[in-house]
C-alpha positions, 0 to 999 in steps of 0.5 A, a space after each residue: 500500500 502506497 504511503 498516500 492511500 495509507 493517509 487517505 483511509 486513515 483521514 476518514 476515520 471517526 475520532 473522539 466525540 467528547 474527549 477527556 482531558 485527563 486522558 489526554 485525549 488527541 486524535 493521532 491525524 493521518 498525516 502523522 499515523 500514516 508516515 509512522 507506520 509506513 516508515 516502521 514497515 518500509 524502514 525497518 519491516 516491523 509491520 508485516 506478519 508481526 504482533 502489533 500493540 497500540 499502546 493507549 490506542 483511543 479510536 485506534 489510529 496506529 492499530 489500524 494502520 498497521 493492520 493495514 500494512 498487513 500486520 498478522 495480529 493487531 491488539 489495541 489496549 485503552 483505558 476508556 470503554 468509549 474510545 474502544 467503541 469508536 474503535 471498533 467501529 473504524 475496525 468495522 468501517 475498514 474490514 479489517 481485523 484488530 482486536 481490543 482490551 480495556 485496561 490500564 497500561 501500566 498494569 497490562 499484565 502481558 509477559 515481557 516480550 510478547 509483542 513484535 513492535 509497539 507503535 503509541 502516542 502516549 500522553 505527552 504528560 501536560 496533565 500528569 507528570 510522567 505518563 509518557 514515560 510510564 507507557 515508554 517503561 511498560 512498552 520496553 517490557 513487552 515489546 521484543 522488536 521495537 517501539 515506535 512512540 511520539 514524543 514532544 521534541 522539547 523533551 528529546 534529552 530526557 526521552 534518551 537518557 530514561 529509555 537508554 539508562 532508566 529503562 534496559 533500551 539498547 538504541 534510542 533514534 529520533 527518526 524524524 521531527 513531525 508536528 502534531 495538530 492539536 485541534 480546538 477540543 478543550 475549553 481552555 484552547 484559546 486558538 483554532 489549532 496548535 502545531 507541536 513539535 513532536 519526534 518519532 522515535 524507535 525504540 529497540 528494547 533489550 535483548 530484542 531481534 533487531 532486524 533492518 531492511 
């Protein structure tokens, strides 16, 4: 599937109805998703035939790109049942096949490494601090290929010095610098839309099965 129509069907899916600011909840756009899981495929093929988690995965985004660019299983894990609901839906509206778990991901419960690759947009932390590196902690755990994560770029040092010394990580890219359309969603926005600056990183967790194509 070429990286154009990735975009287009992902730009079609429904997204948060009422999101909930102590989640923080922002939709991943197709712009974003697309070139994350196109490059985690065609870069690095950590897609195709692989176990994929979406870690956090509100209407299921990352997941569904993945199945997309024909992932073998793709499992998506959320806290908030309404979220999971718009999900499936998108699952639904795609025919394709991912499945879905309601739970806290920080206490997921999986064994280490029982995921191929990881792709999240975790909670940049704005709300409660640390709840990007709490899903990037969990993600080293369970992953045993690769993590593939946006962060804010303004916490790019601290990002690599947690997963490399915190964390057991073995390599820690910055594969590209994106920015990240934060829309009107909230009382408190002030403005239309907000572009951040926000990295994509790879993460390879210890003792993983590199391979690069």
């Amino acid at each position: 599937m070429k990286l154009k129509q990735l975009e287009s069907l992902l730009g079609n899916l429904d997204q948060f109805s009422s999101p909930k600011i102590d989640l923080e909840q922002y939709p991943t756009g197709p712009h974003i998703a697309a070139r994350m899981l196109y490059t985690a495929e065609n870069s690095f093929g950590d897609v195709a035939g692989k176990v994929v988690a979406d870690f956090g995965c509100g209407c299921g985004t990352l997941g569904l790109a993945a199945a997309l660019l024909d992932a073998e299983y793709v499992v998506g894990f959320d806290i908030d049942a309404e979220s999971l609901v718009i999900a499936s839906s998108n699952a639904d509206d795609l025919e394709v096949d991912m499945n879905f778990v309601q739970c806290d991901v920080r206490s997921i419960g999986l064994k280490d490494k029982a995921i191929d690759t990881i792709v999240m947009n975790p909670p940049f932390g704005t709300r409660r601090k640390g709840a990007d590196m709490e899903f990037l902690s969990v993600a080293l755990k369970v992953a045993s290929g690769a993590v593939y994560s946006l962060h804010k770029t303004s916490t790019r040092d601290h990002v690599k010095r947690m997963a490399l010394r915190e964390f057991g990580d073995t390599s820690a890219e910055v594969l590209c610098e994106l920015r990240f359309d934060v829309p009107q969603l909230y009382k408190f926005h002030k403005k239309k839309e907000v572009d951040i600056a926000v990295d994509l990183w790879r993460f390879t967790p210890g003792n993983s099965r590199e391979r690069r194509i």
